[in-house]
N, C-alpha and C positions, 0 to 999 in steps of 0.2 A: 649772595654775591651777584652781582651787576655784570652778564657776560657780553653786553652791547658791543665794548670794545675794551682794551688790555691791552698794558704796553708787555713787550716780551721781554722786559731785562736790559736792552740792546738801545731803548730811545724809540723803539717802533712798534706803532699802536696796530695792534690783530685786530681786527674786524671781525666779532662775533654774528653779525649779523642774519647772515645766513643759515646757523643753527636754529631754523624756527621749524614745528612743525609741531601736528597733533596725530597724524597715521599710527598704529599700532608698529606698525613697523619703526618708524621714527623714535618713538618712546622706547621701545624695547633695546635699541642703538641707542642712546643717551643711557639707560639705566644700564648698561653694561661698561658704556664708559665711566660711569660714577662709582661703578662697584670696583673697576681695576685702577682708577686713578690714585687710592690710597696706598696701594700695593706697589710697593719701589723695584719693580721689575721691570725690565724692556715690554714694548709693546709691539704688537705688529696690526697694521691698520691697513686692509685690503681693497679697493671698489675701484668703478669704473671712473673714468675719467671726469672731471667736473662734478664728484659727488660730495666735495665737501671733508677730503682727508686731512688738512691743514687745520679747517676750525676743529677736527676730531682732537688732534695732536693738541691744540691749543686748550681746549678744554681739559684735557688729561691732566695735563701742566698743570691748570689753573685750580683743579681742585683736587693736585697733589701735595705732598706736606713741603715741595721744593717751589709754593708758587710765587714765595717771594724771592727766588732769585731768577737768573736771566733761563729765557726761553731762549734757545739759538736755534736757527733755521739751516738748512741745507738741499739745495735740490742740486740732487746728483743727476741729472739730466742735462742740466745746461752746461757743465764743466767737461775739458775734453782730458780724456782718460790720464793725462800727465800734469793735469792739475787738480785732479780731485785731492790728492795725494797731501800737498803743500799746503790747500785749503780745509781741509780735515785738522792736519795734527803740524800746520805751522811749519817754521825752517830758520833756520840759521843765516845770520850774514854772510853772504861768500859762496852759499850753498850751493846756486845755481847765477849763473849771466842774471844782473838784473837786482838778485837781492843785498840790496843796498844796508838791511836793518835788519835785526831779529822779529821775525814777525809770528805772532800769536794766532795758532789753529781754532778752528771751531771745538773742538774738545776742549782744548785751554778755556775759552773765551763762556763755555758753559757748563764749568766746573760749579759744582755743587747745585748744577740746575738739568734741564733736560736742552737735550740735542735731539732737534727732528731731520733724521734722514728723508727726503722725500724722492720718489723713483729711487729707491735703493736696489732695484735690480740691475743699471746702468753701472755699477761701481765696477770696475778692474780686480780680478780674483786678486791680485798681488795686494789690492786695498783692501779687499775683506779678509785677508789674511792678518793687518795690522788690526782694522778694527776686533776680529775676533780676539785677539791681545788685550785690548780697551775692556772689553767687555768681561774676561777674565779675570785679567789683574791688576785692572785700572792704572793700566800706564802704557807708555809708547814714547818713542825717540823723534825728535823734530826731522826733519829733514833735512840733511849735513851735517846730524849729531849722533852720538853715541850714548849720551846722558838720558836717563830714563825721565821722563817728568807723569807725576803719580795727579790723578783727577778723580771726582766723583762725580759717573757722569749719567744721566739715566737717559737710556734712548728708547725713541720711541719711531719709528719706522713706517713708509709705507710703500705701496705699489701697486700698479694698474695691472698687472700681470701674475702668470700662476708662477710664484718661485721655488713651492715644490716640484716642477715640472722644470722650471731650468736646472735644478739641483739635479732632479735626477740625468740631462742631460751633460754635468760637469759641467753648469754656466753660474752657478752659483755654487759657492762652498754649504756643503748639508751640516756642519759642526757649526757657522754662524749663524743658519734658519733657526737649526735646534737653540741656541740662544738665543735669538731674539724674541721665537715666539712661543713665549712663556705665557702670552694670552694675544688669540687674534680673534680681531676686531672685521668683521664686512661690515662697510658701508651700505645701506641699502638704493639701491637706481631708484630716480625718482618716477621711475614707471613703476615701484611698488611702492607709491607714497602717495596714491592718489588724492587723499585727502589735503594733501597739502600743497599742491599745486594753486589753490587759488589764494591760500592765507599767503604762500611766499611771491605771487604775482602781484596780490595789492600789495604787497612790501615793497617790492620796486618799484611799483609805478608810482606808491607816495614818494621815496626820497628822489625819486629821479623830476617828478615836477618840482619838488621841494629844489634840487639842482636849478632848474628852469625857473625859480620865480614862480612858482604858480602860486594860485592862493587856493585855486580848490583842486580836491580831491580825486586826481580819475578814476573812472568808472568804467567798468567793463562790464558789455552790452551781453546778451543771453549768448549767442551764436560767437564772442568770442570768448566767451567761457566755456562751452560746447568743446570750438577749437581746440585749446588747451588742454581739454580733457581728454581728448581724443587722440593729441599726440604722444609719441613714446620714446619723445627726449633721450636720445644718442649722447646726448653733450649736460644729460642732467642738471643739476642748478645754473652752471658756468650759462650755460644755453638760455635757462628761461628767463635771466637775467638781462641778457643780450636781445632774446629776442621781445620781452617785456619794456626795455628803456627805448627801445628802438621803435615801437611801436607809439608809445609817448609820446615820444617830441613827432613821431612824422602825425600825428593823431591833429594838431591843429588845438584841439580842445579836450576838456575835460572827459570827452566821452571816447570811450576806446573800442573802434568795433574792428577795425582791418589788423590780422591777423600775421603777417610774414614771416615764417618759419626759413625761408632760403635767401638768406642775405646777396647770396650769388646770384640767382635769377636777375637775368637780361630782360630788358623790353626788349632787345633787337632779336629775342628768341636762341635758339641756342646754335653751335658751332664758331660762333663769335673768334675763339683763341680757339689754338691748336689744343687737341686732347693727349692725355699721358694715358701711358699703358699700365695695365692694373700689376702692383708688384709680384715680384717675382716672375714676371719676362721679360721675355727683351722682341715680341713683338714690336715691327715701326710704325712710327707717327707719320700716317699722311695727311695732310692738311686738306684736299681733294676730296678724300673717302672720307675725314672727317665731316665737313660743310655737305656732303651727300647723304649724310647719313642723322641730318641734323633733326628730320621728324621721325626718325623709326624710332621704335621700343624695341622690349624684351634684351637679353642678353647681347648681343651683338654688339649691340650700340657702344659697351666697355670694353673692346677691344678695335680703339681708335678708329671707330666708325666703318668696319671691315664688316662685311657678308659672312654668311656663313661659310662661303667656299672657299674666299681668302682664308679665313680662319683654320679652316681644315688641312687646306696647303700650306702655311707656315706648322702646323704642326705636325704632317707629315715628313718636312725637311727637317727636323729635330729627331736627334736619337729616340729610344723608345721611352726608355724611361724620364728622359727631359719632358716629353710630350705629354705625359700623363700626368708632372709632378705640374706642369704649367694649367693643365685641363682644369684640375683637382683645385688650383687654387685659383684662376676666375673662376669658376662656377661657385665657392665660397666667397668670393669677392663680391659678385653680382648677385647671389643668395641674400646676403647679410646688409646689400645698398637697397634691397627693393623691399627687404622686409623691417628696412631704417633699424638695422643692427639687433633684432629681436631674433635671439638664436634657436628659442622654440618656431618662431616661423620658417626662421631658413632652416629649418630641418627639414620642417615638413614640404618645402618648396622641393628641396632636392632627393627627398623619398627617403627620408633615411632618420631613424630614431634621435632620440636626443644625446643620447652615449654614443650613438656610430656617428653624429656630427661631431660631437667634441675631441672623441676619439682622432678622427680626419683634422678637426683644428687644430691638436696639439702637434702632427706631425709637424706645422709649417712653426718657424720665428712665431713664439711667445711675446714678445715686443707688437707683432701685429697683429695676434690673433687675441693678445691674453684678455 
């Protein structure tokens, strides 16, 4: 079968594209999704950001025994918590201001096929409560109804984040993890896919001149293939796609040597806009201490261009334990920006093993740290 591209059911064509790769890692990811795809059980599909969990889902579908019927999509990210509800399992005329018609849920609408939850740890416990229902007994009530309507629906799930670690802190329900993951799936970061870093870089840079009219092939020069290798993609494929097309068209020609990994970098150098304070404080934004603070390094510089004295003075006007939980997390803030998100280096930046790092990151929001 042809995974180029796939329409999902719905009229709308998935982009396989991005599922290329030769790494041992990559193979061993693909041969585990070919082994659970046959298997009509929920899935659960884990990695970091930009690594590619939508074409995993897509894949699973496509070479499961439901792949002629509809793929349906859902990212539970973008929907605000009193509408995931509606948009899940649908609602009745009348139901709420506004519903003019009985309208058809994503469960409905991929009945006898698969339903990909995506950011499933964003869902409102009252919703994983319905869904674990779904998953059960294959049924669930629209919204302003009472009538049960019965569906067969295979889901397959993912998330950026640990949601054994929100479970254990009551932010996810543990009876619909234990459902869902009947088999999980990690994505691997493309900092362990070294090998494929260059086959998926001439991929974008063929269709994005192919975009452009080109007639030949660009070519990337020794020193930016070097670069590429060298970097350790935060933003995995999403990233080197971005930073690969971008580099194309500003390229002029076929040959591709300038490299720009920070789309943000100013020529006017930096303190440009005002700075935002790193979460979880509520240190102020001076625009003053920021623009003075525009050539220094190290750690300081992330807490809106403040000295270390300022720094120590807002933290001694905080209770004890604010000050410490505030400490604790720029220092992982500023750990995790200088080591461009490689959490074996911010470990070792801040003295401390790879278990007492993660340990410390799980205290803070799973959402930012996961």
């Amino acid at each position: 079968m042809d995974f180029s591209s796939q329409d999902d059911g719905t009229g709308r064509s998935v982009s396989m594209s991005g599922a290329l790769g030769q790494s041992e890692a990559f193979i061993e990811f693909q041969e585990q999704i070919s082994q659970v795809a046959p298997i009509d059980r929920p899935v659960l599909i884990l990695g970091e950001r930009g690594t590619g969990k939508e074409l995993a889902a897509a894949r699973i579908h496509f070479l499961s025994k439901r792949w002629q019927k509809p793929l349906v999509t859902l990212n539970c990210a973008a929907l605000t918590p009193s509408l995931i509800g509606s948009e899940l399992f649908g609602y009745e005329k009348g139901a709420f201001t506004g519903a003019s018609t009985r309208q058809a849920g994503r469960f409905e609408q991929a009945d006898d096929g698969t339903l990909f939850l995506d950011e499933i740890g964003s869902i409102p416990m009252e919703v994983q409560e319905k869904i674990l229902r779904v998953v059960e007994y294959g049924s669930f009530e629209r919204v302003g109804s009472s009538r049960p309507v019965q569906v067969d629906v295979r889901i397959v799930a993912a998330a950026n984040v640990d949601l054994s670690a929100m479970a254990a802190m009551g932010r996810f329900k543990q009876d619909l993890l234990d459902r869902l993951s009947f088999e999980v799936i990690y994505v691997p970061p493309l900092r362990f896919r070294k090998e494929d870093i260059l086959l998926l870089a001439n991929h974008f840079a063929g269709r994005m001149a192919f975009e452009l009219g080109w007639e030949e092939i660009p070519q990337l020069t020794d020193q930016a293939e070097k670069s590429l290798g060298d970097y350790l993609w935060p933003g995995n494929i999403r990233e080197l796609k971005n930073v690969i097309e971008r580099a194309v068209y500003k390229s002029g020609s076929h040959i591709i040597e300038d490299i720009s990994f920070d789309p943000f970098q100013s020529t006017y150098g930096e303190g440009l806009l005002p700075s935002v304070s790193p979460s979880g404080t509520d240190f102020p934004v001076s625009r003053e201490n920021n623009d003075n603070a525009a050539g220094s390094t190290g750690p300081s510089r992330g807490l809106s261009g403040k000295g270390q004295e300022d720094i120590l003075e807002d933290l001694f006007e905080k209770p004890l334990k604010e000050s410490i939980q505030a400490l604790e997390r720029y220092r992982l803030d500023s750990a995790m920006e200088s080591s461009r998100f490689n959490q074996k280096k911010a470990a070792v930046k801040l003295g401390l093993s790879y278990d007492q790092f993660r340990g410390l990151k799980k205290k803070y929001d799973p959402d930012i740290w996961g």
